[in-house]
N, C-alpha and C positions, 0 to 999 in steps of 0.2 A: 504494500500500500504506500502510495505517496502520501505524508503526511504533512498538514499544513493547517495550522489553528489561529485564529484573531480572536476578539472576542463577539463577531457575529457568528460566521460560522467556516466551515470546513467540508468540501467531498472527495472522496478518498478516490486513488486508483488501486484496484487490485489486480495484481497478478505477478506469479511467479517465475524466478527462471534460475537455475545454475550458475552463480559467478567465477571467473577467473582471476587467478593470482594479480596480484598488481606488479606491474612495470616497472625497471628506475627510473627513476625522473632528478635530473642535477638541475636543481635551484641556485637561485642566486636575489639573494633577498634583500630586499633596501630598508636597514634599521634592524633593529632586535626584531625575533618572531619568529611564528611556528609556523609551519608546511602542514596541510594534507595532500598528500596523493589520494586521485579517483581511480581506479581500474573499470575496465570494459568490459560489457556482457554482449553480447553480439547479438545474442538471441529473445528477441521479444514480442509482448504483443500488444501494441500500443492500443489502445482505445479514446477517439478525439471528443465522442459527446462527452463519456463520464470527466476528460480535462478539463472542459467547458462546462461540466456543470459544476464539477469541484471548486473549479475560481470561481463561479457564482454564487454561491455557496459562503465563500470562504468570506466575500466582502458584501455580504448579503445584505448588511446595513445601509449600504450606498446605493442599493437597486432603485429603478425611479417605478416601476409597476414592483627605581629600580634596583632591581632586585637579580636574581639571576635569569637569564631566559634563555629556552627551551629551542635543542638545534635538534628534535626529534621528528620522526615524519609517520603519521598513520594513514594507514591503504585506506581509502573510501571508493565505493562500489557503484559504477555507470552503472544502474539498474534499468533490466529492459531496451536496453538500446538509447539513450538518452531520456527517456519516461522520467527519471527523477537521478539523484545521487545522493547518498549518503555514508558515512563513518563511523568509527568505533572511538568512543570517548569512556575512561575508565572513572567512575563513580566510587567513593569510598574508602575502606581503609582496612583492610587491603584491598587494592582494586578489584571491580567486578564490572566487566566490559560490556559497554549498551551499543548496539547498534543503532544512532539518530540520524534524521535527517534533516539536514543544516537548512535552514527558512530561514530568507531574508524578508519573509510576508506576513512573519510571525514573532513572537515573542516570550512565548513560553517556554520551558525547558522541565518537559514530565515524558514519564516514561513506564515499560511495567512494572508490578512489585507483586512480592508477595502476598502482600494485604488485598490482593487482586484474584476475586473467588471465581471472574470471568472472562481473565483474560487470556491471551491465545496460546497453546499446550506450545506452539513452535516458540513461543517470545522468548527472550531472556528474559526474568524477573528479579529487580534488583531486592535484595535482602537487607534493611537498616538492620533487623540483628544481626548481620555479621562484619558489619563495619563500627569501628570503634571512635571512629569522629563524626557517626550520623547523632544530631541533635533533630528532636523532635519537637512541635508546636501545635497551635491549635487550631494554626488555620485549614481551612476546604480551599478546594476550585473545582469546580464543575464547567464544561466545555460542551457544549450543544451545536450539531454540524446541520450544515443544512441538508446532508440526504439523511436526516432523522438519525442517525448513529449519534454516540455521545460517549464521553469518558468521563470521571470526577475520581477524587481522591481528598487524599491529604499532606501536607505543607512539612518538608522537612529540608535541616540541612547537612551539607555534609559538602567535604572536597571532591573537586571533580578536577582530572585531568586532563586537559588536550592535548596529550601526546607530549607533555613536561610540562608545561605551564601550568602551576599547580592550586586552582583558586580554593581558597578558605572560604568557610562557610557559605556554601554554593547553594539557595534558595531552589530545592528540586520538588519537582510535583509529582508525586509516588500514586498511581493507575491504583482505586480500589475495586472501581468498577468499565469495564468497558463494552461494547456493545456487541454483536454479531460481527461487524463489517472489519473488526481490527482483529479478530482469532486466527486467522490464519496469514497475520502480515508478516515476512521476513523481521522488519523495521522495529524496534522495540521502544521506539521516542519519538522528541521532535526538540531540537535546541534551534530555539529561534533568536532570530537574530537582526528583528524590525525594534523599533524604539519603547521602552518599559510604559508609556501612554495606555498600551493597549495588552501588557499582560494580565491573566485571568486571576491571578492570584494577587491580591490589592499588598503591596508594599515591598514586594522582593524585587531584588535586582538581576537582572539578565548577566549571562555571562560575562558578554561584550561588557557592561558597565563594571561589573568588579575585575574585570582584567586591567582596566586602564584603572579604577580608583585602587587598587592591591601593588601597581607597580609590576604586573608582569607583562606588560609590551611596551615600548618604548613612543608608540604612537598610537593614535586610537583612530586606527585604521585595519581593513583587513584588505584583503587582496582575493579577487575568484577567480578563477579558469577554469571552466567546467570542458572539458573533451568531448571529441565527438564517438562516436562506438567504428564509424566508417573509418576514420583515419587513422590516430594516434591511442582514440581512447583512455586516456589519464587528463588526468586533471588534478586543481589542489585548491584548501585555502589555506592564506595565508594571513595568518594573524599578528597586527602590528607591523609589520610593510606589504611589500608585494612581488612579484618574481617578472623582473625585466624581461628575460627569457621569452614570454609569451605575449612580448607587445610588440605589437608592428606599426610604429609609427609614432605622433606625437598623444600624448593624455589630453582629455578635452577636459578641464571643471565642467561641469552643472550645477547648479543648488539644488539642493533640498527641500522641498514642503513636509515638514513631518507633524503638521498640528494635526494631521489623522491618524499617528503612531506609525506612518509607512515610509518607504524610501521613496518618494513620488515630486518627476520632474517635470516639466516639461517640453511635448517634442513640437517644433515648429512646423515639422510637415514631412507626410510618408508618400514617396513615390514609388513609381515602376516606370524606368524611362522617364518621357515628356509627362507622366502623367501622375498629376499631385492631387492629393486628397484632403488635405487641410490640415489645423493645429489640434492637438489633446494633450490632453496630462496621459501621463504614466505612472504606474507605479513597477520599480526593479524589482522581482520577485525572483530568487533561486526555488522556491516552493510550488510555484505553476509549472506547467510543463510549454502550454502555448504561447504563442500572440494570440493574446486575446483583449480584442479593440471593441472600441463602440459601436456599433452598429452600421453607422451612415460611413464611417471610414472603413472598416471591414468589405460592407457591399461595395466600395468605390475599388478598393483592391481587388476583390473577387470577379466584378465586371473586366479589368484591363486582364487577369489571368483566365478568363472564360471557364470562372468556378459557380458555380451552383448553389443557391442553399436548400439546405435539408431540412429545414426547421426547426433546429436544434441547437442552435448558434454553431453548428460547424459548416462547411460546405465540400460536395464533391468537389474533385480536379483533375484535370488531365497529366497521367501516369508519367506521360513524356516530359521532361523536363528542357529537353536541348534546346528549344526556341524561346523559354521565358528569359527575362530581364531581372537582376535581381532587385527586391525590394530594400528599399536605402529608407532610412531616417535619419532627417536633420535636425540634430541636437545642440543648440547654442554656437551657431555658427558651422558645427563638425558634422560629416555625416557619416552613417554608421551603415554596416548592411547585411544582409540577409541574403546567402547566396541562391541562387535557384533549386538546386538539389534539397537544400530546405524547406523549399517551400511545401514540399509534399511530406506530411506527416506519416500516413499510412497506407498501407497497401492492403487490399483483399482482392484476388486473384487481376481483373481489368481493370479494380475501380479505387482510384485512390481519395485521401481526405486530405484537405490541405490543413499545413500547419499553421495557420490562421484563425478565429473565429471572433465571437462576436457576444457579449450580455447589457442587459439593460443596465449598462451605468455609464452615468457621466464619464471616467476615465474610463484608459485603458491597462491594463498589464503586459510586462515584458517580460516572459518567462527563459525558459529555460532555451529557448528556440535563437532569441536575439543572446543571451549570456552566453552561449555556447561560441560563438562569431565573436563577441566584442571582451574584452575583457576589462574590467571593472574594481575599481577602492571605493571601497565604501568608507568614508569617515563623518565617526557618528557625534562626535564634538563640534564641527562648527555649523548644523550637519553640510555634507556635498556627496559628490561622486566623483570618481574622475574613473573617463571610459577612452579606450584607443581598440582600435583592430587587433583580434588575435593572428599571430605569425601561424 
């Protein structure tokens, strides 16, 4: 399952697949900071309504109808073919290893437990008795998704590590209850990593915030390069700088809007070729899988690609990819792009769905489609972005 929580709501993608070792990857990183490598799974089966309905879902509110630091690197797993990514971060004391999945569209950081009578027999379940620096309190969180699933629990803390960066008293949200939809997820969490506005558990700090107020990264900044499964397949984040390696070209600033809790910019205008389709906000989402746009700009791109809608906020597309143009967005003077080969999200035997779609909201989201092409710092102090082409 992808997972991905706000406090509106969230819909999951399910499905399974065998993953592969991870690759080396030689960094080279600007300032103190931590690496994750992503590894590739090749074999998947993407599904584009449940993407488009999970980002609907997810921001369903907005619908209109130093110290020492850490030269460690942990594998994280291209799941499904680009569908989502995620890593292993150790909780507790001694460690006990969570599989999460890193959301920039989110904010929480909870995961299974044993105090969990319904959660999935595959998960990990982390154990506070068998950690010796989990502290207990008396707060709840309850998480309500918009395809009717839900999880709640209860508020504890304890060390969590990212691969050496070792934060103290780490506000985690321990799974007492979770629904049908999460039993059979590989994924055992979600450490989000959108602005504390909007996490469900009222007073605790995100990790990104105790990393920079603890002293363990020298900037409060991270770095992503999410991989493709076709090419190289790795990827990493990079916490407290970022990995030059994977930029092609110059960094463009953007600012921030974050009084909705999200990383949300905006873009000046999405073309193909000669043909432009107007301005919208965005929000940068690692937890989406899509582009998923407003409606009137969506159809305006789907028209110039002779895609289809299905009614679903997705649209059919033509398989053939050699004759399209790619799709470019011009971001604060810079323009970014989407190559053609992307633009078709899935395949079933003639008929494909493009990696595009479309919900009733004012904005739009940049999933994991344009993150994969562009690479991305998120800094969450002043807040900005800064985005260049990935090499």
């Amino acid at each position: 399952m992808k997972l991905s929580a706000s406090i509106g709501a969230l819909l999951a993608i399910v499905s399974f697949s065998a993953v592969k070792a991870a690759p080396a990857v030689s960094t080279v990183l600007n300032g103190s900071s931590h690496t994750f490598t992503l590894t590739n799974n090749p074999s998947f089966k993407p599904n584009a309504t449940r993407a488009i309905l999970k980002a609907r879902g997810k921001y369903a509110r907005f619908s209109n109808d130093p110290t020492t630091f850490a030269t460690g690197t942990i594998p994280m797993v291209d799941y499904e073919g680009d569908v989502e990514y995620y890593g292993t971060v150790q909780v507790g004391t001694p460690p006990q290893s969570l599989k999460l999945d890193f959301d920039t569209g989110s904010a929480d950081l909870w995961f299974a437990s044993t105090l969990c009578s319904s959660c999935g027999s595959g998960q990990t379940k982390y154990n506070p008795s068998k950690s010796g620096t989990y502290k207990s309190s008396s707060k709840t969180w309850s998480i309500s998704y918009g395809d009717g699933s839900s999880a709640s629990g209860t508020v504890g803390y304890d060390t969590v590590n990212l691969g050496g960066l070792s934060i103290t008293g780490q506000g985690i949200e321990l799974a007492k209850k979770e629904s049908s939809s999460f039993q059979s997820d590989p994924v055992d969490g979600l450490l989000g990593l959108a602005f504390d506005s909007i996490i469900t558990a009222s007073g605790v700090k995100t990790p990104m915030d105790n990393l920079i107020s603890q002293d363990l990264i020298s900037q409060p900044i991270f770095g992503v390069y999410l991989g493709k499964s076709s090419t190289t397949g790795v990827g990493e984040y990079v916490f407290g700088g970022y990995n030059s390696d994977h930029i092609d070209g110059d960094l463009t600033t953007v600012p921030i809007d974050n009084s909705d809790g999200f990383w949300k910019i905006s873009v000046d205008d999405a073309t193909v070729g000669s043909s432009s389709t107007g301005s919208f906000d965005a929000i940068i989402d690692t937890g989406t899988t899509l582009l998923v746009l407003t409606q009137s700009v969506a159809d305006s791109i789907a028209e110039i690609y002779g895609a289809t809608d299905n009614g679903d906020g997705t649209y059919n597309i033509d398989c053939d990819t050699s004759n399209y143009e790619p799709l470019e967005f011009s971001i604060n003077g810079a323009t970014f792009s989407v190559p053609p080969e992307d633009i078709v999200f899935q395949q079933s035997g003639s008929s494909c769905v493009a990696s595009f779609g479309y919900a009733d909201m004012d904005f739009g989201i940049l999933g994991d489609v344009f993150i994969k092409n562009n690479y991305v710092i998120f800094n969450q102090e002043v807040p900005e972005v800064q985005i260049a082409p990935v090499k």
